[in-house]
Structure formats: structure tokens, C-alpha cells
C-alpha positions in Angstrom: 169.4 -136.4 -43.1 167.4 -132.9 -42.1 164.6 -131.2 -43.4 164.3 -127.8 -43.4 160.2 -126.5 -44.2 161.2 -123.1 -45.8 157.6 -122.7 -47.0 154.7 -124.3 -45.8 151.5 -123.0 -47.0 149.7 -123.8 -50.1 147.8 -122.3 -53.1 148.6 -118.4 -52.3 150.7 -116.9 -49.5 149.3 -115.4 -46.3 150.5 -112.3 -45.0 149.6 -111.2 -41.6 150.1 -110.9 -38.0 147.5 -114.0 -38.1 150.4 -116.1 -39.8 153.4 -115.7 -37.7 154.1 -118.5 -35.8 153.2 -121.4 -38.8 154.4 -119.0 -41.8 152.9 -117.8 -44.8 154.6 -118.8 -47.8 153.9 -121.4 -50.0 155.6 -124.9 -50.0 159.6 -125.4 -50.3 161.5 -127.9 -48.2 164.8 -128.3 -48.3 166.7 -131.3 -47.4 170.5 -131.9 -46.7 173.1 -134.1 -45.0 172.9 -133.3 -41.5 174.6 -129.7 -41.2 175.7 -129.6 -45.0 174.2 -126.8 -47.3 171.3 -128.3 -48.8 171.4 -130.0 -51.9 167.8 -131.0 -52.7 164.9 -129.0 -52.5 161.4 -129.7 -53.0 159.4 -127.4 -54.7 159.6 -124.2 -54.8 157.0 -121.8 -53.9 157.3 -118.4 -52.3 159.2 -120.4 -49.1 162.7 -120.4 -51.9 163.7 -116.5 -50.4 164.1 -118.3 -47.1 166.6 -120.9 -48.3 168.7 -118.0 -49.6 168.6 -116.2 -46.8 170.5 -119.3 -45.0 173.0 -119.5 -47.2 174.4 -116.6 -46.5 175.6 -115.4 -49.8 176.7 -118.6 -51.1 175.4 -119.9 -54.3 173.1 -123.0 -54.7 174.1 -125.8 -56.0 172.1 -128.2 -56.4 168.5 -130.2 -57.6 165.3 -128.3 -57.1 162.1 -131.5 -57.6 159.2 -130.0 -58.4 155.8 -131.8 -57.7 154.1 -130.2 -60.0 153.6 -126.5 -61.7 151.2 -124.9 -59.6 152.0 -120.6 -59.2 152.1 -121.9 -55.3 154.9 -124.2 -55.9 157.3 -122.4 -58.6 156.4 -118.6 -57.9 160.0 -118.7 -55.8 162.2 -119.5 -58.8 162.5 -115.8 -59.9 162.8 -115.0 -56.3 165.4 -116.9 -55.2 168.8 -114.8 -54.7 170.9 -118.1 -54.0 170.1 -119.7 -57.7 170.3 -116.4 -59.8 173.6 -115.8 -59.1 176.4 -116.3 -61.2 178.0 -118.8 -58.8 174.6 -121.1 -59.0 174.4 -124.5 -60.5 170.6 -126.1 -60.2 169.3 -128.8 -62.2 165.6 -128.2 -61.7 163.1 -131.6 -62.6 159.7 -132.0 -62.8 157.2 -134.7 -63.8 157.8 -135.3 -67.6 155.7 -133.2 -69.9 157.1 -131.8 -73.0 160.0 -129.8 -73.0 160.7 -128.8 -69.1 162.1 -125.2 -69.8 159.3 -124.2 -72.5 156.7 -125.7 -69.7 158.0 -123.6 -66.9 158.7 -120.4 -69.6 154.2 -120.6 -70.2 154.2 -119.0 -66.1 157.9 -117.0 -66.4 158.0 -115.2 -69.5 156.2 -112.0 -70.1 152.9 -110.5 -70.5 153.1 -112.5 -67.0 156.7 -112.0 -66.3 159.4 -109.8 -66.9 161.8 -112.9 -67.6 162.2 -116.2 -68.8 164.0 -119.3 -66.7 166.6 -118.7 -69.7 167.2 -115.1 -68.1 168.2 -116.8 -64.9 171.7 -116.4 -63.8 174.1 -118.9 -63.3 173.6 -122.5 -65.0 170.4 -123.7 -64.9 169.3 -127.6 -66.8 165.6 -127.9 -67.2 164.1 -131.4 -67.2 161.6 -133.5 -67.1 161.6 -137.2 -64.7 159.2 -140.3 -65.1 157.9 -142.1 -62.3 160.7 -144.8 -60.6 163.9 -144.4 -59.1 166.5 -141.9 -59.5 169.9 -140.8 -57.9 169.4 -137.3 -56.8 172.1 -135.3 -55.4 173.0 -138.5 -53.3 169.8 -139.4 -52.4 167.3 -142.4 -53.3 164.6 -140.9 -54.9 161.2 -142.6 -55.5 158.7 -140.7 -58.4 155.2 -141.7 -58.1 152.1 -140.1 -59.5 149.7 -139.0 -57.6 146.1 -137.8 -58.0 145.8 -134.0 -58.1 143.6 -131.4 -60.1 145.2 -129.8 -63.1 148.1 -131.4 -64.0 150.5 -134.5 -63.9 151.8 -134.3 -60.2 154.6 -136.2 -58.3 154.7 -137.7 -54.8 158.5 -138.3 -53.8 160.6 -140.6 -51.6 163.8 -139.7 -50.4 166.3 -142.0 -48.5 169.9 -141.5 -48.1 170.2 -145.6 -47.2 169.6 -145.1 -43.4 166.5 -142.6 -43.3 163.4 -142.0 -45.7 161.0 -139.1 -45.8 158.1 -138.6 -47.8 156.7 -135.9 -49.6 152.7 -135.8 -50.9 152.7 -132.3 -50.8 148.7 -131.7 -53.0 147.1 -135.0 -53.0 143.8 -136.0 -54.1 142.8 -139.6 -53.5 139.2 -138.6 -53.2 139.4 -138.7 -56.9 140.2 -142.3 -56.8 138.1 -143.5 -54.4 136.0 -142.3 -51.5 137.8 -144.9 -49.1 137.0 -145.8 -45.7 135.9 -142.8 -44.6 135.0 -140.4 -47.5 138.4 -138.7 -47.8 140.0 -141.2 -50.3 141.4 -144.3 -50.5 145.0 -145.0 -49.3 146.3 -146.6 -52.7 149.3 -148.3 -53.9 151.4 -145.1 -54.8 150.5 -143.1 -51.5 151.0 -146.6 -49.4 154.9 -147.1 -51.8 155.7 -143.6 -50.6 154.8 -143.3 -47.4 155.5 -146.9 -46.1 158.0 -147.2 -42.6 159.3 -143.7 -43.1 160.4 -141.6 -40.5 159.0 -138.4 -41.8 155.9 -138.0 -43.8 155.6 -134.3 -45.1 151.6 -134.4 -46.3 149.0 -132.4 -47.5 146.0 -131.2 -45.1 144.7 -128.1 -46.6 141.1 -129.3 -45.6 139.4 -130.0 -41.9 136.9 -133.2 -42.2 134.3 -130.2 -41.6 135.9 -128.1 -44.7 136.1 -131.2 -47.2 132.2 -131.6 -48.5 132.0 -127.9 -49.6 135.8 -128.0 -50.9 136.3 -131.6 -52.3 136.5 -131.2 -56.2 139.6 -128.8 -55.2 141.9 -131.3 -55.2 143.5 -131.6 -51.6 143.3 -133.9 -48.6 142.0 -133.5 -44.8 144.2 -133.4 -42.1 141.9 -136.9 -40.9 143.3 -138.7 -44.2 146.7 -137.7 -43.3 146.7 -139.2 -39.9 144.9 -142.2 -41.6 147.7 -142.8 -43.9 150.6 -142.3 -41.7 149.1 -144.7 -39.0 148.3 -147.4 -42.3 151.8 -146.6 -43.5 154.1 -147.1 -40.4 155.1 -143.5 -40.4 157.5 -142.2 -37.3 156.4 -138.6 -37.5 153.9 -136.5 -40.3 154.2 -133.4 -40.8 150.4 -131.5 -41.6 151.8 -129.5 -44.5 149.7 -127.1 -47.3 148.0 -125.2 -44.8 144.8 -123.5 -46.1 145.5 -119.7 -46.7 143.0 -118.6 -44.3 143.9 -120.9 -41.3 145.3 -118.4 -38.7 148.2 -119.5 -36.2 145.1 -120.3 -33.6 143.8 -122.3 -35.8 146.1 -124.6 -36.4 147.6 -124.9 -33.0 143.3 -126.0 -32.1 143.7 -128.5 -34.9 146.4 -130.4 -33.4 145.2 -130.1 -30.3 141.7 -131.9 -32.0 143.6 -135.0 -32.9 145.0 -135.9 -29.6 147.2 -138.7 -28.8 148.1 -141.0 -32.1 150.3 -144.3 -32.7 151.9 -141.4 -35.0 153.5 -138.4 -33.9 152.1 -135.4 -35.6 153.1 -132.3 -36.4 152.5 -128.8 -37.7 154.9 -127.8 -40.0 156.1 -124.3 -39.9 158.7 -122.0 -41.3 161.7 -122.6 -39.6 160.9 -126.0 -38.7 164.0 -128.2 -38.7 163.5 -132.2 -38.6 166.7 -134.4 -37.9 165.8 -137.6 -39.3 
């Protein structure tokens, strides 16, 4: 099992020589069977171009899971040479609200688009998951909800029987609870997801410093990230969602700020492959 961060930034892209090393679109990670053609990606923000590009021509086919319908995480689906093709077959799921395609169509479709997702080529199905299991392209796949502002949004869980990986990609537990340290609590769905994995892919838009002015925004700090990886069991996280403005030096200083750990961490950036 591999993952594959083809976007890793969250709520609006960042261009600039400030964003080189760590990348500056938005979040997509895509996940395969070793060094098969992935099959299941999650989300798809601006990061989707970068899947195409390592296809090399070929078609997807394949599940796209969204955790939720922010621009940052579905502005790639127009973009995405691999899927509009006329060779493409993607099944794209979301969490369950009202007919999936019409959802998706309110952010595709003109004044604020040229297109609809019924202009796409190739086959596309539109659909909408509940929380629980599912069989996804040959993966276990856990759905839980998770606290996040402006709209139903999914954690995920992904195991292919021998290796998980965990996805919390915009999480608000703040909203919950304050929790031990006034970042939120780490509750029953984030504990579900995260629990023993190998690789937990989480949000840390916000520095500890950053949280008191930016808290009703709905994100997490980096600090809750490490908390719940190290309360979870994680092997390795992966500080995802990077705030727009945090340069390259910036991150590299905040990894550097939380030292040695009973939990590996990382930085994700484009590029970034994980063998699991």
C-alpha cells in the first residue's frame, strides 16, 4: 500500500518561489497497491493535475472520496486530464447530502463555471456514502464524521488487510470540546480513525500561537495532531493542510519545533511517496 500526497495545501493554492519544496496546491492523495496505478484518491483539490501527469496519458479508473465540498478540495475535478478523457471510468463519493451530482453541479456549472460534472468526459457515477464500512476499489474503507465548519465532512480509514492509513484532512474538534489542552478533544470518531495506523495524513493548518485568533475557522494545530497520533498509536503522521501563507522555511522551523516524538512526524509535500 503507497500514498502519493499530490496536493497538500489547504483552503487556496500558493504560488511562489516561497512554496517550492512543500508545494502549493490544495489537498489530493492518491493511494495504490504498491507500484500499481492508483485506484483511490482522496479528495481532489488543485493537487488532481499532478496525478495526471503520472499517468502518463493513461485514463483513470477509479474512486475519487471526497471529504467534503470545499473549492480547496474539488477545484481539481475540471482540471484533471486523466478523468476527462474518454478512456476514464471514476466513481466519485462524498458524504451523503442530497443528490451527489446536483451538489457538486451548485460549484461546476456556470455563472461560476463553464461546465457541469455532466460535461465531463468519459463515465462518471456521482454518489453520495454514509458513515460505516465500505469496499472501495479493494480497500477497507472506514466513513466517520467529523467536526468541520460548513458542511457535513468525512474522516476516512483505509486498510487493504495488512496496512491502514488515516485521513482527517479539515478537522475541528475544538468545536466539540476544548480538550486537554484547548485544541480539542480527541473523540471517539478521530480515536476509530486514527487508532494503530501506520500512516496518519492530518490536518495542521494552525501553530498553537496561530489557533486563539483563528479558532472559529474550523482547522486543528499541528500540537493536536501530534497529540492524537501519540493517543492513537500512530507509526508515522503526516502534518497535512498547510496554511497558505506558511513558506517552505516555515514549515521546515515547525518540524524542527517539535523535536523528538514516540511518533514519527512528517511534513507532507508534493511528491511525497509513503510505502506503508
Amino acid at each position: 500500500m503507497r500514498a502519493v500526497f499530490c496536493g497538500v495545501r489547504g483552503s487556496t493554492p500558493a504560488p511562489g518561489p516561497d512554496f517550492v519544496r512543500y508545494g502549493g496546491n490544495t489537498s489530493c492523495v492518491a493511494v495504490s497497491r504498491g507500484e500499481d496505478d492508483p485506484a483511490l484518491v482522496l479528495d481532489a483539490g488543485t493537487g488532481l493535475a499532478r496525478l495526471s501527469a503520472s499517468l502518463g496519458g493513461r485514463p483513470f479508473r477509479g474512486t475519487i472520496l471526497l471529504g467534503h465540498l470545499h473549492w480547496d478540495h474539488t477545484h481539481g475535478i475540471p482540471f484533471f486530464p486523466a478523468g476527462d478523457h474518454p478512456g476514464a471510468q471514476v466513481d466519485l463519493l462524498m458524504p451523503a447530502q442530497g443528490d451527489a451530482e446536483a451538489v457538486l453541479a451548485r460549484a461546476i456549472s456556470p455563472p461560476h463555471f463553464p461546465i457541469t460534472p455532466a460535461d465531463l468526459r468519459g463515465r462518471w457515477r456521482f454518489a453520495g456514502i454514509e458513515e460505516g464500512a465500505h469496499r472501495v476499489e479493494g480497500f477497507d474503507v472506514l466513513a466517520r464524521e467529523i467536526p468541520h465548519k460548513g458542511g457535513r465532512t468525512f474522516g476516512y480509514r483505509v486498510s487493504d488487510g495488512h496496512r491502514a492509513l488515516a485521513y482527517l484532512s479539515d478537522h475541528w474538534p475544538v468545536a466539540l470540546s476544548p480538550g486537554p489542552e484547548g485544541w480539542g478533544d480527541y473523540h471517539e470518531a478521530a480515536m476509530a480513525l486514527a487508532g494503530g495506523v501506520d500512516l496518519l495524513i492530518h490536518d495542521a493548518q494552525y501553530t498553537p500561537a496561530d489557533f486563539e485568533a483563528n479558532k472559529d475557522f474550523g482547522h486543528s494545530t499541528v500540537g493536536y495532531a501530534v497529540g492524537l497520533a501519540e493517543a492513537a498509536g500512530v507509526g508515522t503522521l503526516a502534518l497535512f493542510h498547510h496554511d497558505p501563507c506558511r513558506t517552505d522555511q516555515e514549515i521546515d522551523a515547525l518540524l524542527a519545533s517539535i523535536g523528538e516524538r514516540a511518533t514519527r512526524v512528517v511534513a507532507a509535500a508534493e511528491g511525497l511517496a509513503i510505502a506503508l
